[in-house]
C-alpha positions as CSV (number, residue, x, y, z in Angstrom):
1,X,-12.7,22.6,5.4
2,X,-12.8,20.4,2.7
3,X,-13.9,16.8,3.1
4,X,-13.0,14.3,0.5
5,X,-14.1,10.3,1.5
6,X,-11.0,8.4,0.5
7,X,-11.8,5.3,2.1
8,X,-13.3,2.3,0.4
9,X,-16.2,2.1,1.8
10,X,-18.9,5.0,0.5
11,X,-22.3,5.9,1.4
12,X,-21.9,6.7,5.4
13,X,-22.3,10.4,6.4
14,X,-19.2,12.4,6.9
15,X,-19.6,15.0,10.2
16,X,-17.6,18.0,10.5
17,X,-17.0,20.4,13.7
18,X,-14.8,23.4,14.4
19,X,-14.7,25.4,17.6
20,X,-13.9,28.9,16.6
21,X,-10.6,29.4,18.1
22,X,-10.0,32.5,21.0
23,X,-10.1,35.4,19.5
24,X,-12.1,34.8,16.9
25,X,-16.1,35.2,16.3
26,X,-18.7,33.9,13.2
27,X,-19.4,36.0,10.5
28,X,-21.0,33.1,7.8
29,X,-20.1,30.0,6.1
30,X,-20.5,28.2,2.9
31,X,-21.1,25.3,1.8
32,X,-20.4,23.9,-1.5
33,X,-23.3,23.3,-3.6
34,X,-25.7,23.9,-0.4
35,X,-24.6,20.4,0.2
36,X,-25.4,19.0,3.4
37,X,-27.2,20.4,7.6
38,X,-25.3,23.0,9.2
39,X,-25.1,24.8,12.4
40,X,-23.5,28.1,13.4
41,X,-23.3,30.1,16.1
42,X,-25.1,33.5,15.6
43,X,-23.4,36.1,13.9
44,X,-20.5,38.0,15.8
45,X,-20.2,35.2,18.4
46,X,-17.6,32.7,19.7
47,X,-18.8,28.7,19.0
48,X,-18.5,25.8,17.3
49,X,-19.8,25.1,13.3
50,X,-20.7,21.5,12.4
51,X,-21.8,20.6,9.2
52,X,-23.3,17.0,8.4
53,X,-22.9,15.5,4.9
54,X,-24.9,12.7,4.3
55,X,-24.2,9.6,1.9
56,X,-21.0,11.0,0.4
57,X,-19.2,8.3,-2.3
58,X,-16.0,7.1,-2.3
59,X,-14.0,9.7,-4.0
60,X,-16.3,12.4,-3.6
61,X,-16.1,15.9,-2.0
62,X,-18.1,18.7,-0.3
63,X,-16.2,22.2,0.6
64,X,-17.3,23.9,4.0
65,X,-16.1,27.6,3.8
66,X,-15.9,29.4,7.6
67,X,-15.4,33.3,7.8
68,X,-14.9,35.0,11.1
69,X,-13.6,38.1,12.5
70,X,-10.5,38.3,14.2
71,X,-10.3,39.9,17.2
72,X,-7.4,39.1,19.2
73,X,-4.6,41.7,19.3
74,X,-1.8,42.3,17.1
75,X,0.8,39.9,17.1
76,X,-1.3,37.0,18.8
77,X,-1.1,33.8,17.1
78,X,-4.5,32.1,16.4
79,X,-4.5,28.1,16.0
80,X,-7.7,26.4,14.4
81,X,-8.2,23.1,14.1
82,X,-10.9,21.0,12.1
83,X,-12.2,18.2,12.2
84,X,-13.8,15.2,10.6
85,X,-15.6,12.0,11.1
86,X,-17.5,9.1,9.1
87,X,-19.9,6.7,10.1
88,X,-18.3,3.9,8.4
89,X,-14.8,2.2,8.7
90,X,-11.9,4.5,8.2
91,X,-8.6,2.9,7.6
92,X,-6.5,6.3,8.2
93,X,-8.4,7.9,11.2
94,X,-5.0,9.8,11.3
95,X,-6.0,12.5,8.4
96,X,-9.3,13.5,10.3
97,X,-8.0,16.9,11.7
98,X,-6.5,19.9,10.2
99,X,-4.7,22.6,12.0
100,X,-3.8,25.9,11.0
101,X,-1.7,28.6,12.6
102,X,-1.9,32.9,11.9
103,X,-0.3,35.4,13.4
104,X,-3.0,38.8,13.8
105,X,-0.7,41.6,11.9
């Protein structure tokens, strides 16, 4: 989840969530340059991550990396989505989500 501040106003924090999707569960996650508070569900359990970054500039980035086991069935599709917030004006809300699709093979 990467989460760049491309407004023009820096300095808020920046607060990221992601429920685990169905038929997933946590195995860890990373976060670039140890930047930031995070929260996980335990190890080998459905649940959402969030993951605060405080004072982030205009133009900056921090990199959350989420690994989980999959364990829905062959052939399911899994959808994720991502997303994002800032605690000071945003003039594209719009780009605050990411979703992903993946088929289990």
């Amino acid at each position: 989840m990467p989460v760049p501040l491309l407004g023009g106003v820096g300095g808020g924090s920046v607060h990221g969530k992601d429920a685990l999707p169905s038929g997933t569960v946590f195995l860890s996650a990373a976060r670039s340059a140890n930047v930031g508070s995070l929260t996980t569900p335990p190890v080998g359990t459905a649940g959402t991550v969030r993951w605060t970054v405080a004072d982030l500039a205009v133009g900056q980035s921090a990199r959350l990396t989420i690994t989980v086991r999959v364990t829905a069935n062959t052939g399911s599709t899994i959808t994720n989505t991502a997303k994002v917030r800032g605690t000071t004006a945003d003039p594209n809300p719009g780009n605050n989500s990411a979703t992903v699709q993946s088929t289990v093979r």
